[in-house]
C-alpha positions in Angstrom: -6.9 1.4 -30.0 -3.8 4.0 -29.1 -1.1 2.5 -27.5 -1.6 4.2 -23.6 1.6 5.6 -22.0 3.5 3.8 -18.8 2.2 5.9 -15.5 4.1 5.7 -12.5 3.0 5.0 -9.1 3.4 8.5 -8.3 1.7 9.8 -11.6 -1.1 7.5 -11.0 -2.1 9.5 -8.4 -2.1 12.6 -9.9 -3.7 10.5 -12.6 -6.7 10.1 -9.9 -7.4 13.5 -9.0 -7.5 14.9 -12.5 -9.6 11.6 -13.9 -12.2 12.3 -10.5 -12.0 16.3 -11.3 -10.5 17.8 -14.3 -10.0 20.4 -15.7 -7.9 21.3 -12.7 -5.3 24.0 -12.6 -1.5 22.6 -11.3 -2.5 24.7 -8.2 -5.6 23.0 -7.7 -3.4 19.4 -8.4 -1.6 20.7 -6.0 -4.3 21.4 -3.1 -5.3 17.9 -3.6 -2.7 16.2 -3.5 -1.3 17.5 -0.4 -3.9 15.8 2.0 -2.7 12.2 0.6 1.2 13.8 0.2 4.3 14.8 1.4 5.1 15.9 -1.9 6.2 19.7 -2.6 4.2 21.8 -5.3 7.5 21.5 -7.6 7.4 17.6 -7.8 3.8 17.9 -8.4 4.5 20.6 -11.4 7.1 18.0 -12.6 4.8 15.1 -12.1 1.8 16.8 -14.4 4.9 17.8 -17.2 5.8 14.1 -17.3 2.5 13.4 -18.0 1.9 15.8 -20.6 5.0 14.3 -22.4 3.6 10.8 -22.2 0.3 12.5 -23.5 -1.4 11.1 -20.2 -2.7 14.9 -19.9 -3.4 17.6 -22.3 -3.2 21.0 -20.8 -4.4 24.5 -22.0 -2.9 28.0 -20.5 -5.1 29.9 -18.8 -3.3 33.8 -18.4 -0.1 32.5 -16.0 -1.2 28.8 -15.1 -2.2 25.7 -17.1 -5.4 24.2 -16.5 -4.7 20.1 -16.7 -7.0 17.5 -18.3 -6.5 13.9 -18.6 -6.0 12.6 -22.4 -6.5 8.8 -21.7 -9.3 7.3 -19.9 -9.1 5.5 -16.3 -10.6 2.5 -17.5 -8.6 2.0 -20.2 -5.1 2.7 -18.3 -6.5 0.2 -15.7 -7.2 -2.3 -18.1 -3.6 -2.0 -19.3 -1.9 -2.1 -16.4 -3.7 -5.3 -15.4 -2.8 -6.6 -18.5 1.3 -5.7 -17.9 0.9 -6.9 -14.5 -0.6 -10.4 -15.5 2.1 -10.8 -18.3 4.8 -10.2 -15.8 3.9 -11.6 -12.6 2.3 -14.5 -13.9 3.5 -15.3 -17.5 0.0 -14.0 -19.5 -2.1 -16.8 -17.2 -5.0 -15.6 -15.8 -6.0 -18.3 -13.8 -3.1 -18.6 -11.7 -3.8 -14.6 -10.7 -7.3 -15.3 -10.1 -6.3 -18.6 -8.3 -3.6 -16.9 -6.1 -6.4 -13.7 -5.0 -8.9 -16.6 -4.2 -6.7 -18.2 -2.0 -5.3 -14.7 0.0 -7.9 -12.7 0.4 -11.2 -12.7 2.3 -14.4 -12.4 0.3 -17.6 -11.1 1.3 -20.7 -13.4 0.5 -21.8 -10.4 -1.7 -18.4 -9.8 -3.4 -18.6 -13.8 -4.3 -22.0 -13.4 -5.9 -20.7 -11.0 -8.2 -17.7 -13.0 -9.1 -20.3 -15.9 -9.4 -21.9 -13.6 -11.8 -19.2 -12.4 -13.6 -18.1 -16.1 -14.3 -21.4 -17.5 -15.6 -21.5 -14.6 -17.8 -18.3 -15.8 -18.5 -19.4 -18.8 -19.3 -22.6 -18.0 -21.4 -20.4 -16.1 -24.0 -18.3 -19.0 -25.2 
């Protein structure tokens, strides 16, 4: 597997519109990012060249503007960060994170049969 580059905060979210839409143009980035922003169009442009450095997004010109497209996949940038989070917040240990959430947050009875499923699944495999 390729190692997956470090996203911001801030590039995470222009990680979301391109993953939900792309190819976009940094225009169109742009558009949709100013409902959820207070950002200008120039951080934007320098959000989606920070990206392209990290290889996060490849981009293709398109007469004078790029068209955007992400190189790594949601999923797989989730899964990491979850992974960096867990080893530093909570040393690698997974039940401590899983024990913590329990504890904190309010569950629906359907969101508990899924993690009731997910856990005997869990289970059956080892």
């Amino acid at each position: 597997m390729k190692k997956l580059p470090k996203i911001s905060d801030s590039e995470w979210l222009v990680m979301k519109v391109l993953w939900s839409s792309a190819p976009l143009t940094g225009n169109e980035v742009v558009e949709a990012l100013a409902e959820s922003t207070v950002w200008s169009p120039k951080t934007i442009k320098t959000l989606l060249n920070r990206l392209v450095k990290k290889r996060a997004l490849g981009f293709e010109k398109q007469g004078r503007s790029y068209s955007y497209s992400p190189l790594v996949g949601e999923e797989d940038c989730a899964r990491a960060e979850t992974r960096s989070f867990l080893n530093r917040v909570h040393g690698g240990a997974l039940r401590p994170m899983i024990a913590n959430f329990l504890e904190e947050e309010r569950l629906t009875a359907t969101e508990i049969e899924e993690l009731k499923r997910i856990l005997d699944k869990k289970k059956g495999e080892s």
